[in-house]
VEXTIMI-345954 format. One line per 2 residues: number of its first residue (from 1); their letters; for each residue y, z, x of N, C-alpha, C, O. Coordinates in pm, whole numbers, plus 50000, padded with zeros to 5 digits. Last residue first. Example, Ala and Ser with C-alpha at 12.3 -4.5 7.8 and 13.67 -1.06 7.14 Angstrom:
BEGIN
2 = sa = 49775/50708/51285/49894/50714/51367/50003/50787/51290/50114/50804/51341 ~ 49431/50780/51319/49550/50780/51230/49670/50780/51320/49668/50846/51424 .
end
This chain:
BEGIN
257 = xx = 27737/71858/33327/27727/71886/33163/27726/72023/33104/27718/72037/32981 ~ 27815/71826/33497/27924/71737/33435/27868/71768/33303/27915/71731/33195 .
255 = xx = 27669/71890/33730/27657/71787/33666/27742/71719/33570/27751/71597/33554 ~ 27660/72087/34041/27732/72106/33904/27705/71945/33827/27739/71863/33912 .
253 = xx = 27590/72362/34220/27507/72178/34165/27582/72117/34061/27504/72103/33967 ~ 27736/72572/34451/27660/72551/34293/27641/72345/34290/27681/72249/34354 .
251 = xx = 27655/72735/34762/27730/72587/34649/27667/72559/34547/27550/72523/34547 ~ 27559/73061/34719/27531/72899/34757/27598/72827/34694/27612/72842/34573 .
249 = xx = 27482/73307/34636/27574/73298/34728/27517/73142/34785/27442/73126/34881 ~ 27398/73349/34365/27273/73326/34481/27356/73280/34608/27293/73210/34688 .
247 = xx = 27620/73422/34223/27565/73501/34254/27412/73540/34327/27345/73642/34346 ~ 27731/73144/34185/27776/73237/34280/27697/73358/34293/27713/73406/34405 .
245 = xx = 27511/73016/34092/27521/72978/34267/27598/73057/34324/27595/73079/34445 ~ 27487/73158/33852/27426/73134/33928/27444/73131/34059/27405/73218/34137 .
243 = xx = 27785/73035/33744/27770/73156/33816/27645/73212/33880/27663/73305/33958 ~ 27771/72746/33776/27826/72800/33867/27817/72981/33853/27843/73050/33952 .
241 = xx = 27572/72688/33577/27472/72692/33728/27572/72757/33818/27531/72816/33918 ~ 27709/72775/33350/27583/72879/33385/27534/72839/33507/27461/72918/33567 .
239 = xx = 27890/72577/33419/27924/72730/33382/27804/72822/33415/27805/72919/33490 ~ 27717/72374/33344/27810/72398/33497/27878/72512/33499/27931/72540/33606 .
237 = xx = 27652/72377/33109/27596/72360/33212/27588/72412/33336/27503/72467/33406 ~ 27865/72512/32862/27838/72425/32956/27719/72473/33018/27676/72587/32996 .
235 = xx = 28072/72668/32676/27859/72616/32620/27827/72538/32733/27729/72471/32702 ~ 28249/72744/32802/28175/72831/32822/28035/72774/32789/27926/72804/32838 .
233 = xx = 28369/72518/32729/28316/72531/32894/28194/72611/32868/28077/72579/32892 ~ 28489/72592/32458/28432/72510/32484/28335/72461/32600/28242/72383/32580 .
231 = xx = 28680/72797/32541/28529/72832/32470/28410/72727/32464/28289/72748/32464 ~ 28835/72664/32704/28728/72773/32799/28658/72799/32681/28544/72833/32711 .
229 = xx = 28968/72521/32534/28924/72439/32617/28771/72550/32701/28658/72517/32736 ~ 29081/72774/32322/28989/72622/32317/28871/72557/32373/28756/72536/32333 .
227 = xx = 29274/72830/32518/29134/72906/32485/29034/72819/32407/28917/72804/32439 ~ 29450/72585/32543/29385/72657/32683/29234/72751/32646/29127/72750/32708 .
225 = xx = 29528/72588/32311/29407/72466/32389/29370/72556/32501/29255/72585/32532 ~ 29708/72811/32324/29614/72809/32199/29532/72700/32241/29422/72723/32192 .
223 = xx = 29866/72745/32530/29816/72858/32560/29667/72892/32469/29567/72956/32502 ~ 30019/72541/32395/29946/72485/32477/29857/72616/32536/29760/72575/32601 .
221 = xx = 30141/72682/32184/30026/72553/32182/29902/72518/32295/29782/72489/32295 ~ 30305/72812/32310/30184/72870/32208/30088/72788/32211/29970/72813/32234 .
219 = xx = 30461/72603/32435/30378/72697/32498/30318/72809/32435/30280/72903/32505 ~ 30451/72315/32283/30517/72437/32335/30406/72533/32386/30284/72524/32371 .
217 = xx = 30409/72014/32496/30338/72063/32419/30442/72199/32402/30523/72209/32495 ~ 30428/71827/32660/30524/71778/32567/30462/71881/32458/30460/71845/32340 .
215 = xx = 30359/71927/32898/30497/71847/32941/30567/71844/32800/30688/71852/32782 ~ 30086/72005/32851/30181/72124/32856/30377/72028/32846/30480/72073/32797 .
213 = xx = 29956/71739/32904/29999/71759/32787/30072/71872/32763/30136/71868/32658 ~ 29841/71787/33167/29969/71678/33143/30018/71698/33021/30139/71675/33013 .
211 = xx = 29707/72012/33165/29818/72003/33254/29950/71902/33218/30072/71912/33227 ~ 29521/71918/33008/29629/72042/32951/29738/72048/33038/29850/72083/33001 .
209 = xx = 29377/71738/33157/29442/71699/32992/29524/71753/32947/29605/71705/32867 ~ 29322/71882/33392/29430/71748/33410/29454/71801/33291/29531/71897/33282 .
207 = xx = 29134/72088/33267/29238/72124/33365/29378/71999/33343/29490/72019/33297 ~ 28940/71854/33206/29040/72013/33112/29127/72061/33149/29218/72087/33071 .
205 = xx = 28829/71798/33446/28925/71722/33299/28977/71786/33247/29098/71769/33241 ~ 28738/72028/33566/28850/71931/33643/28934/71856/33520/29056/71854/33500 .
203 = xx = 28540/72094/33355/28645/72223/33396/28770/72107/33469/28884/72106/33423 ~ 28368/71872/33399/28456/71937/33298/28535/72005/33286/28619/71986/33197 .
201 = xx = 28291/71911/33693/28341/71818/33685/28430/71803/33554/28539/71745/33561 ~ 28364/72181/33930/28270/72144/33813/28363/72023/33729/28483/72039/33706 .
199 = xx = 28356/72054/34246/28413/72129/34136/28301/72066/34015/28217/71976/34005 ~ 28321/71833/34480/28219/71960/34467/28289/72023/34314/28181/72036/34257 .
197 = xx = 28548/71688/34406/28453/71605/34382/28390/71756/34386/28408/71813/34278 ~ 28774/71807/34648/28814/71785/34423/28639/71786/34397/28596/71897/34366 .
195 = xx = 28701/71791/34856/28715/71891/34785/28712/71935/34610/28681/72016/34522 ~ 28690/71503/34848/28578/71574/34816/28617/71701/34792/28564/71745/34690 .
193 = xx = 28955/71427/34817/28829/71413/34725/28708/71488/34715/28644/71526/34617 ~ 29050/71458/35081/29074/71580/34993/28981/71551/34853/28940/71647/34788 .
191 = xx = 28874/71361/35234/28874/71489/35254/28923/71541/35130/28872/71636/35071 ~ 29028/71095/35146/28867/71117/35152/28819/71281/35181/28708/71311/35135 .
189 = xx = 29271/71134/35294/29256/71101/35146/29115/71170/35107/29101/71278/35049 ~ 29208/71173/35561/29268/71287/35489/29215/71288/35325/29157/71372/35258 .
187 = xx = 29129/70929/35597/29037/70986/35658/29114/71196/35577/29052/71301/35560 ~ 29348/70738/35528/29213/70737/35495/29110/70829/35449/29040/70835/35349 .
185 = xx = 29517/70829/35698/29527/70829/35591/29424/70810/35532/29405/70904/35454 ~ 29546/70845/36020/29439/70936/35895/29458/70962/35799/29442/71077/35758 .
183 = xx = 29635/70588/36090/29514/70632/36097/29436/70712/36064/29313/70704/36061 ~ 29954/70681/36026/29861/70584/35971/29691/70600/35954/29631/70618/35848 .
181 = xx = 29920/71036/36020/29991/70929/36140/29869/70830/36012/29770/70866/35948 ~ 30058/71203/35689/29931/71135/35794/30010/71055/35922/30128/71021/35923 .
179 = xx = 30238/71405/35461/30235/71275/35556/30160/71262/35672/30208/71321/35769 ~ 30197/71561/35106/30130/71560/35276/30148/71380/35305/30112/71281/35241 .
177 = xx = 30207/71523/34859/30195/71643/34918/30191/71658/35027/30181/71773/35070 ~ 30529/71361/34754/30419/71333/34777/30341/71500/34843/30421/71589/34870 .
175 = xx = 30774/71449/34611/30694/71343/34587/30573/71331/34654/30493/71269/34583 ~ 30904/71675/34768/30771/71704/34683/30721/71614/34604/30634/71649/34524 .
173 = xx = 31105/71626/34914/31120/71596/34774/31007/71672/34660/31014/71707/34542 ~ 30961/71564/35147/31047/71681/35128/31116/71707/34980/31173/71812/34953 .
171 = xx = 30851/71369/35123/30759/71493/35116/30817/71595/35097/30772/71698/35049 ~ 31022/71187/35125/30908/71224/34952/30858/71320/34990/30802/71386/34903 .
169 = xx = 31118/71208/35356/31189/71234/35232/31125/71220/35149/31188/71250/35048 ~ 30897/71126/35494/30938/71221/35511/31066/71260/35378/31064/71372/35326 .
167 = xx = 30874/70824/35418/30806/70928/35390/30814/71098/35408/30745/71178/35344 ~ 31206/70766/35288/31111/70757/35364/31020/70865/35344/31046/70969/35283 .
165 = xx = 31332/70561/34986/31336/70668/35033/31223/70693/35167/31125/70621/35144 ~ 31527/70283/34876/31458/70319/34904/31473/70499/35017/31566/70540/35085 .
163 = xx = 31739/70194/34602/31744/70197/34755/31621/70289/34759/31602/70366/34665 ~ 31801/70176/34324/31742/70091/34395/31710/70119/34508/31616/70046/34537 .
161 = xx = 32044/70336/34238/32073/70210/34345/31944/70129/34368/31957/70021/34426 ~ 31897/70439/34005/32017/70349/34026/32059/70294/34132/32119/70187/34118 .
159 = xx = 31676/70558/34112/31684/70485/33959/31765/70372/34008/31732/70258/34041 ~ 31773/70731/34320/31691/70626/34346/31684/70531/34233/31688/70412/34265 .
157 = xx = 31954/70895/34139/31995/70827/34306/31841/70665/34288/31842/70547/34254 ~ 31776/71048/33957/31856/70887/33951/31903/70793/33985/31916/70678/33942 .
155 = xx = 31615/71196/34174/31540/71053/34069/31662/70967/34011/31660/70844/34012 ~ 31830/71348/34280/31746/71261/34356/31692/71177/34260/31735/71062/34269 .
153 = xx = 31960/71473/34011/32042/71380/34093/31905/71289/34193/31890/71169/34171 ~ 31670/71616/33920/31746/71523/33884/31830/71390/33951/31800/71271/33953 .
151 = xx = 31384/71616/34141/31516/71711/34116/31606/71609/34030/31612/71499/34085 ~ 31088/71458/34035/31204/71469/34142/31302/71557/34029/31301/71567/33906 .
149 = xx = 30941/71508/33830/30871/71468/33933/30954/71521/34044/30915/71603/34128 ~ 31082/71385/33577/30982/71489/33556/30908/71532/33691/30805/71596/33670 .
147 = xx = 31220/71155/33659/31263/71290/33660/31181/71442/33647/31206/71556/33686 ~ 30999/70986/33651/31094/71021/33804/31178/71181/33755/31183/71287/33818 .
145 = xx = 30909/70903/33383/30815/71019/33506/30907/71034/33591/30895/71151/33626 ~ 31040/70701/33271/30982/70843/33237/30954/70907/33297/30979/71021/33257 .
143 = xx = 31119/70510/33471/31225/70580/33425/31156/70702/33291/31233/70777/33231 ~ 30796/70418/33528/30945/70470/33638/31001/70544/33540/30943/70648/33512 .
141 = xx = 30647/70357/33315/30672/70490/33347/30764/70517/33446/30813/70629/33457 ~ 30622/70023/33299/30577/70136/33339/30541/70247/33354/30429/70273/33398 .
139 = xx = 31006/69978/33459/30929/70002/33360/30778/70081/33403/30773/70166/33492 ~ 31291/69980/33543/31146/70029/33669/31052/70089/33505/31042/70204/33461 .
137 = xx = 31408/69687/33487/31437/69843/33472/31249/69882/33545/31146/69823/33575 ~ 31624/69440/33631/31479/69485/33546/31513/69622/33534/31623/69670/33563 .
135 = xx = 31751/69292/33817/31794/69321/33702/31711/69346/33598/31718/69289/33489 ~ 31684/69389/34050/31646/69247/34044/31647/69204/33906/31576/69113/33863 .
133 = xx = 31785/69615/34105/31821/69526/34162/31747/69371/34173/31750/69281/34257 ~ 31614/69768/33940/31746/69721/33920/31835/69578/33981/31906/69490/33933 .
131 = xx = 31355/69793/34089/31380/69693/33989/31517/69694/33942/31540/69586/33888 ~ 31257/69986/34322/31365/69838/34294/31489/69762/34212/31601/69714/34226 .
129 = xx = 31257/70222/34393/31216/70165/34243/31312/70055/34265/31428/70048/34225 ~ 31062/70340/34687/31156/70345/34627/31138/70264/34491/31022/70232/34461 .
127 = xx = 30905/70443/35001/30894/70448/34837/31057/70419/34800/31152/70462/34864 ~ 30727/70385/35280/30843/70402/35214/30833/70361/35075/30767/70265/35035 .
125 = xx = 30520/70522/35577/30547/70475/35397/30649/70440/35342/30713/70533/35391 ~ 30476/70589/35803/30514/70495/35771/30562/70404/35609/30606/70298/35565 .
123 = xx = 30308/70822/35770/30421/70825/35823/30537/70708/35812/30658/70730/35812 ~ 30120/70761/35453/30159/70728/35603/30259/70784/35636/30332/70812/35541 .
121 = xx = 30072/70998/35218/30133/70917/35265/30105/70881/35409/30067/70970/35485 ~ 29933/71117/34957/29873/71153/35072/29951/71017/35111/29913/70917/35051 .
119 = xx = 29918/71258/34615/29949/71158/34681/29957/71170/34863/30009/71278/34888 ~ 29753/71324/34278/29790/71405/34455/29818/71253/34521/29756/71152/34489 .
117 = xx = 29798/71183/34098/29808/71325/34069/29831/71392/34235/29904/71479/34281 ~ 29964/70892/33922/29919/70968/34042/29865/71141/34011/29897/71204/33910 .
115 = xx = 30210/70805/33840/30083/70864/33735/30003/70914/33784/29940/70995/33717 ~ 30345/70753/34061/30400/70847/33966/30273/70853/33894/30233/70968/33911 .
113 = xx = 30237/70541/34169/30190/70618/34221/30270/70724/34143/30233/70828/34197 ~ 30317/70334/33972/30202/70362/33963/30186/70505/34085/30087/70574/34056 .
111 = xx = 30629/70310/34026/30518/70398/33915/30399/70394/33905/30356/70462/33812 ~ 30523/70196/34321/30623/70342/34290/30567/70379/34166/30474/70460/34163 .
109 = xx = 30450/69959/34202/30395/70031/34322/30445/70184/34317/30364/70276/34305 ~ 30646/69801/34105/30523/69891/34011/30462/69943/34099/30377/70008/34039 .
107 = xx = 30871/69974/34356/30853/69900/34226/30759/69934/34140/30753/70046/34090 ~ 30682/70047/34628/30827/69971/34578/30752/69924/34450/30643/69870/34430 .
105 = xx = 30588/70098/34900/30548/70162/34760/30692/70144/34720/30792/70203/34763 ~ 30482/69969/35199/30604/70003/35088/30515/70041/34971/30395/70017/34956 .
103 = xx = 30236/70191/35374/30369/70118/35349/30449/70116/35245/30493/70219/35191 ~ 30002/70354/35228/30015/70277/35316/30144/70135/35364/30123/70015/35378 .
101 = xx = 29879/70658/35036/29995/70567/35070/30039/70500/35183/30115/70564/35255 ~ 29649/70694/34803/29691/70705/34973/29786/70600/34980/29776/70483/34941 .
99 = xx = 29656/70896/34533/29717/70783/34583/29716/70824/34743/29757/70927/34798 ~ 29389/71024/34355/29491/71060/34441/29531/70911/34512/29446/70826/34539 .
97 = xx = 29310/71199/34022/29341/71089/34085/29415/71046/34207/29532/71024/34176 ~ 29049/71342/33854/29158/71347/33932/29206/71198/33990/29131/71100/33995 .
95 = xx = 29014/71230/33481/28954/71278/33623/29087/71288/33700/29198/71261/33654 ~ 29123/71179/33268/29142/71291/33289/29067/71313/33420/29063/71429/33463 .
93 = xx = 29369/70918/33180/29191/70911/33273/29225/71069/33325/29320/71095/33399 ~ 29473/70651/32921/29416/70836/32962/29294/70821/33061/29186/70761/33054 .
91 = xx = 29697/70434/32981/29585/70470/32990/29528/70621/33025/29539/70685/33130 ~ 29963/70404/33032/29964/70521/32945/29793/70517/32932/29750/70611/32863 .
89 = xx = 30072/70280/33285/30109/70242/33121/30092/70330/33020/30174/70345/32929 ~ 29972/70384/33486/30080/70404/33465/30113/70373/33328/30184/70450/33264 .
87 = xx = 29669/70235/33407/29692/70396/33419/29870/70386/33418/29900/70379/33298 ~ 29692/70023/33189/29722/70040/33271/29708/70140/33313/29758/70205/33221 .
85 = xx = 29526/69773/32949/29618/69912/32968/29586/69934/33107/29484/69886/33156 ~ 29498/69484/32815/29473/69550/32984/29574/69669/32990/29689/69656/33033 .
83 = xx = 29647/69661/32539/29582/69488/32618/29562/69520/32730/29629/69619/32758 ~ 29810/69794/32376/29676/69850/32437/29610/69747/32526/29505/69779/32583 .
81 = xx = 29995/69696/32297/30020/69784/32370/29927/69799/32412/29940/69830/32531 ~ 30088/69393/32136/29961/69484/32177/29960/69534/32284/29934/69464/32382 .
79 = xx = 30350/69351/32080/30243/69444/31948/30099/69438/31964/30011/69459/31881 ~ 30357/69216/32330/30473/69307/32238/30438/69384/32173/30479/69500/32185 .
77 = xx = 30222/68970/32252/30175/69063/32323/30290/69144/32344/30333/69081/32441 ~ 30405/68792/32095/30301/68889/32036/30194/68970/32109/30099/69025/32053 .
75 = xx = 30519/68632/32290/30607/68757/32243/30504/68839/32171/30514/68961/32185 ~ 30356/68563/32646/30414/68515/32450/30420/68647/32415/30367/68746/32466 .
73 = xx = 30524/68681/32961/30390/68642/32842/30450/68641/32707/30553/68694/32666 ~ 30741/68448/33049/30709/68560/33038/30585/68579/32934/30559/68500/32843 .
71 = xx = 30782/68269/33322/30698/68231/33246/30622/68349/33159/30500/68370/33167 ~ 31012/68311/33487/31033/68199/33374/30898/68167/33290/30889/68073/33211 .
69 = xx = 30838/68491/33697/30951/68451/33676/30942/68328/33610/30874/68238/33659 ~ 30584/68605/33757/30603/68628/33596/30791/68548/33574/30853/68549/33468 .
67 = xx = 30528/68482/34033/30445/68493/33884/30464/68453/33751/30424/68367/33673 ~ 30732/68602/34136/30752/68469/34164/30624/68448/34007/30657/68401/33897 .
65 = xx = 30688/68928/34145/30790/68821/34062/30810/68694/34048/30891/68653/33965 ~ 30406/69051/34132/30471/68939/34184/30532/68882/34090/30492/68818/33993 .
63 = xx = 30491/69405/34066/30475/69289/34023/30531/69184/34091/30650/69179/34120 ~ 30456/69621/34356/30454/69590/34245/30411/69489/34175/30294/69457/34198 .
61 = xx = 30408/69660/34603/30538/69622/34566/30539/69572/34463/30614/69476/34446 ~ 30180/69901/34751/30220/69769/34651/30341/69800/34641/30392/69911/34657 .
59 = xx = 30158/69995/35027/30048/70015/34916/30045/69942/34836/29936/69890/34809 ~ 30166/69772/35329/30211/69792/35171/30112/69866/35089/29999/69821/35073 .
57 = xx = 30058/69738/35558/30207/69689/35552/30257/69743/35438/30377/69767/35429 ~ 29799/69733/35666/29890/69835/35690/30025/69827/35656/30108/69898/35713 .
55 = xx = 29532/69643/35387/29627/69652/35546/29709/69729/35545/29722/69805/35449 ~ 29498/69719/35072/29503/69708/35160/29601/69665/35286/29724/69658/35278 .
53 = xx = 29604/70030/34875/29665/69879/34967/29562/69840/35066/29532/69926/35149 ~ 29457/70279/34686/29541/70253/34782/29575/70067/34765/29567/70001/34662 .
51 = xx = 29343/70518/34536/29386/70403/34532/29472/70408/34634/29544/70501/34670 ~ 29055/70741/34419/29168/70776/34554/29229/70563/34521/29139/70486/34485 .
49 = xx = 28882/70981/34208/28949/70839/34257/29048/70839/34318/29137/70921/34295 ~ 28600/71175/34110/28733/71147/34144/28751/71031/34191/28653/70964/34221 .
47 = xx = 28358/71090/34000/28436/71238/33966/28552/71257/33990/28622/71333/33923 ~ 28162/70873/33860/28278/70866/33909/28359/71043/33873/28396/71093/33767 .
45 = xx = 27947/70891/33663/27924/70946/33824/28062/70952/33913/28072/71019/34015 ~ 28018/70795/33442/27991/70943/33442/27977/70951/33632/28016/71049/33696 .
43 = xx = 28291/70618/33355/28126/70619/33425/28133/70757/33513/28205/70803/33601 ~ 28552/70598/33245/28407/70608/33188/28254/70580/33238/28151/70539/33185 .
41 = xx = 28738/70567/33423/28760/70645/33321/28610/70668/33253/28579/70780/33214 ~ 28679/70432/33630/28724/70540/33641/28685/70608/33572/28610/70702/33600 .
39 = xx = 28686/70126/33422/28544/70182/33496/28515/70339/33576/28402/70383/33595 ~ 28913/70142/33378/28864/70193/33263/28685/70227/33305/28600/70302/33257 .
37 = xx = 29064/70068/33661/29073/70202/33587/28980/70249/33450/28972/70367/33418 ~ 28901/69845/33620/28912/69932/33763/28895/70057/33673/28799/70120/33630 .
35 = xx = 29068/69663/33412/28921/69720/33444/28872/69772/33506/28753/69773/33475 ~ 29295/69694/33539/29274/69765/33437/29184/69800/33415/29159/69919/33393 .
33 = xx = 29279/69541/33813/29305/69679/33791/29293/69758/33659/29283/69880/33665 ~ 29238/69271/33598/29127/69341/33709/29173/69493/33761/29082/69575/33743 .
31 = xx = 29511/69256/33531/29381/69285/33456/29276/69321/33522/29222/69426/33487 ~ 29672/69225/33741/29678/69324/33643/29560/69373/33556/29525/69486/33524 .
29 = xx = 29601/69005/33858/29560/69123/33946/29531/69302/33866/29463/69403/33884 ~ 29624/68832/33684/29512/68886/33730/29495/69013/33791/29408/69099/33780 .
27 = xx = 29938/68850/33688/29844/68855/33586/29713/68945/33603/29689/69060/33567 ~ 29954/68944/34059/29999/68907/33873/29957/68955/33792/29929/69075/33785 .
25 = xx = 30121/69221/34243/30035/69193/34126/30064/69073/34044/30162/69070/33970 ~ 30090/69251/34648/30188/69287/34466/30062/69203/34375/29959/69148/34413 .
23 = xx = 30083/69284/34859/29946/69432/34748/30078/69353/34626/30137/69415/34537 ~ 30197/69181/35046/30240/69280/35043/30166/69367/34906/30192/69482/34869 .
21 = xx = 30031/68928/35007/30170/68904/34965/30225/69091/34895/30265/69126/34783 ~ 29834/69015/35198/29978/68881/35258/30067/68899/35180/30183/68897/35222 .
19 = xx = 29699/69137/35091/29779/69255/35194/29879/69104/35236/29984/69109/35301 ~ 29548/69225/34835/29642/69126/34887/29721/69127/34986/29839/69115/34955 .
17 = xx = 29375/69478/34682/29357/69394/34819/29426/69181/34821/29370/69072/34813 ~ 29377/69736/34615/29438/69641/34597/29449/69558/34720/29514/69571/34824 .
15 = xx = 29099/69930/34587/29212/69874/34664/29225/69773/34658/29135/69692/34680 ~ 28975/70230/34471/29020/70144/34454/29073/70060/34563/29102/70132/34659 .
13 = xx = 28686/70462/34526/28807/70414/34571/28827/70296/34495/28727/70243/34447 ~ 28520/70741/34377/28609/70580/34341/28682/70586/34438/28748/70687/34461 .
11 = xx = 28307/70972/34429/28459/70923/34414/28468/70761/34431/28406/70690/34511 ~ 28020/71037/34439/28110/71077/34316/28302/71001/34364/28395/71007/34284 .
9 = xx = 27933/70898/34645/27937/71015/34616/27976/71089/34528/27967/71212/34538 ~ 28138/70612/34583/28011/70682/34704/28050/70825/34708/28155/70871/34752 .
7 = xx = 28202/70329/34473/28167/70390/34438/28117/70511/34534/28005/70475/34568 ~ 28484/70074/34454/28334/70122/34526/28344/70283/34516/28444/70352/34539 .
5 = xx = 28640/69775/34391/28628/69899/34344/28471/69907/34395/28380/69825/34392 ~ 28954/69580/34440/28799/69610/34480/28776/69747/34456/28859/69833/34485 .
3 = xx = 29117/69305/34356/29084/69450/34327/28974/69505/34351/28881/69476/34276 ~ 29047/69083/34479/29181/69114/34488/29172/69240/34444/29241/69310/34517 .
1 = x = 28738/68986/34606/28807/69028/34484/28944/69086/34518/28934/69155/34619 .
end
């Protein structure tokens, strides 16, 4: 399968698995990642999700342009926004989500790791937004999310020339949180899941939903969900086994309900 999705322990991995023509996407590839993500989004055992590339050359470079060149989809998919939705596109998935980053990350490769929530790079990585230079615009979410992400001048720098950045410059950017030697990218990614993965699994959604929605929310508002969201916890499950376990000094069990 060109998109492969597996399940173990509560976390999802994904991986885009075209590693000849550098992880990029058609059609298919598009739609089978969608269904990826909506299998994320709604199966209760899935607690967190880590995406990557396969091989060592590319997380993705986005859309294969040779694909979609001269053969653009019919215009009444235009007025259906919702058609294989996308996590970068605007698909809601309040679990966590962490990108391991394995070469280029160019293009839809780049916004997709913008919708990202923790990102974990090779030493070897390089990120940048192409699409100008191939007279496109870094759709997606590129040109929504880069600024919200990067220091101004840096997200337009990259907007506008196109030119690419190294892994050490996303980290120093605070695009990404942490750079690996190749070999423990993997092996980091998977560490930090599980950290995520032991948490109480409602409290983690609540957390994302308000996090991302503070961006366009005011801050009465968003202070007024915040109590909301904890009266709501409070009827939980995982509320009463986590103070339990803290007060039987043991890792609490937590279910998600």
């Amino acid at each position: 399968m060109p998109v492969n999705l597996t399940i173990d322990e509560g976390i999802a991995t994904i991986v885009l698995d075209r590693p000849e023509r550098l992880n990029a996407m058609d059609q298919e590839h598009y739609r089978l990642l969608s269904e990826a993500w909506i299998e994320v989004r709604d199966n209760p055992a899935i607690r967190v999700a880590i995406i990557t590339g396969a091989g060592e050359r590319a997380f993705s470079v986005g859309a294969d342009l040779k694909s979609f060149a001269g053969s653009p989809a019919p215009l009444d998919q235009v007025w259906q926004p919702q058609k294989d939705m996308l996590l970068n596109r605007g698909l809601e998935i309040f679990k966590p989500i962490i990108a391991a980053v394995n070469g280029y990350c160019l293009g839809g490769g780049m916004t997709l790791l913008l919708a990202t929530d923790i990102r974990i790079a090779s030493s070897s990585a390089v990120f940048g937004l192409s699409e100008v230079k191939r007279g496109l615009i870094a759709a997606n979410g590129g040109t929504q999310r880069i600024l919200r992400q990067l220091p101004h001048a840096i997200g337009m720098e990259m907007l506008l020339t196109g030119d690419n950045i190294s892994a050490e410059d996303a980290a120093r950017w605070g695009l990404v949180n942490r750079v690996t030697e190749p070999d423990q990218l993997m092996q980091t990614a998977q560490d930090m899941a599980r950290r995520i993965a032991i948490n109480a699994p409602l409290a983690l959604q609540a957390s994302k939903e308000l996090a991302l929605r503070s961006y366009d929310t005011d801050l009465a508002s968003g202070l007024r969900s915040e109590q909301v969201a904890n009266r709501l916890l409070q009827t939980s499950q995982d509320l009463a086994e986590g103070t339990k376990a803290f007060s039987e000094k043991r890792p609490p069990n937590f279910q998600g309900h």
